[in-house]
N, C-alpha and C positions, 0 to 999 in steps of 0.2 A: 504494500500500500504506500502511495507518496506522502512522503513528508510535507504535508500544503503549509504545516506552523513555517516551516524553513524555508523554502518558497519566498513564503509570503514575505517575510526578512531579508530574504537575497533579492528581490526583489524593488520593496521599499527604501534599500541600499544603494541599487544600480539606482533606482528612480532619483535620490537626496541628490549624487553623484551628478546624475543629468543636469539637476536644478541645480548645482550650484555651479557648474560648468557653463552655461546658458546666463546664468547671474553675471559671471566674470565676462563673458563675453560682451553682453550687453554693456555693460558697464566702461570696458575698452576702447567699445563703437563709440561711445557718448565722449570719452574724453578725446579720441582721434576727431570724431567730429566738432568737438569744440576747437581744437589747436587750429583744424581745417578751415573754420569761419574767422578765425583771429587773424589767422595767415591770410587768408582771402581781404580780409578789413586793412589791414597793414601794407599789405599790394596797394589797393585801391586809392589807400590814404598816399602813399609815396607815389603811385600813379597821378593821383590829382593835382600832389602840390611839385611834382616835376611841370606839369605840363602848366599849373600857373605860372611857375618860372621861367617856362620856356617863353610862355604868353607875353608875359612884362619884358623879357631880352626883344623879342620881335618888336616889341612897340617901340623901345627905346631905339629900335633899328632904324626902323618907318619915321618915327620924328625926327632923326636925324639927317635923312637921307631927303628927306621933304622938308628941312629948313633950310632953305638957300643959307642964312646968316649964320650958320654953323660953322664953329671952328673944328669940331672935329671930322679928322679924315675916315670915310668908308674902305676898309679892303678891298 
C-alpha cells in the first residue's frame, strides 16, 4: 500500500521549493526592471540636456555668423 502520509510531504516540499524559487525570481525581475527604467531615465536625461547644449552652441553659431558687426571669426 502507498505511503500517501509521505507523498503528501514530499510533495508539499517540492511545492515550498517551487514557491520560493518563483518568489526569488520574481523579485530579481522587479529589481532588473527597476535598474532598467533608471538607466532608461538617465539616457534620456543626458540625451536631453546634450542636445540643449548642442541647441544653445548652434545658436551662438547663427548669431554670429548673421551679425555682420561681429568680431569674431567663423571657421
Amino acid at each position: 500500500m502507498a505511503d500517501y502520509k509521505a507523498m503528501y510531504y514530499h510533495l508539499a516540499g517540492r511545492m515550498a521549493t517551487a514557491i520560493d524559487a518563483l518568489e526569488a525570481t520574481t523579485n530579481a525581475l522587479v529589481e532588473i526592471t527597476e535598474k532598467l527604467k533608471l538607466a532608461q531615465q538617465t539616457t534620456e536625461e543626458m540625451f536631453l540636456s546634450s542636445t540643449d547644449a548642442d541647441d544653445e552652441i548652434e545658436c551662438e553659431k547663427e548669431n554670429t555668423v548673421n551679425d555682420p558687426g561681429s568680431d569674431k571669426l567663423m571657421a
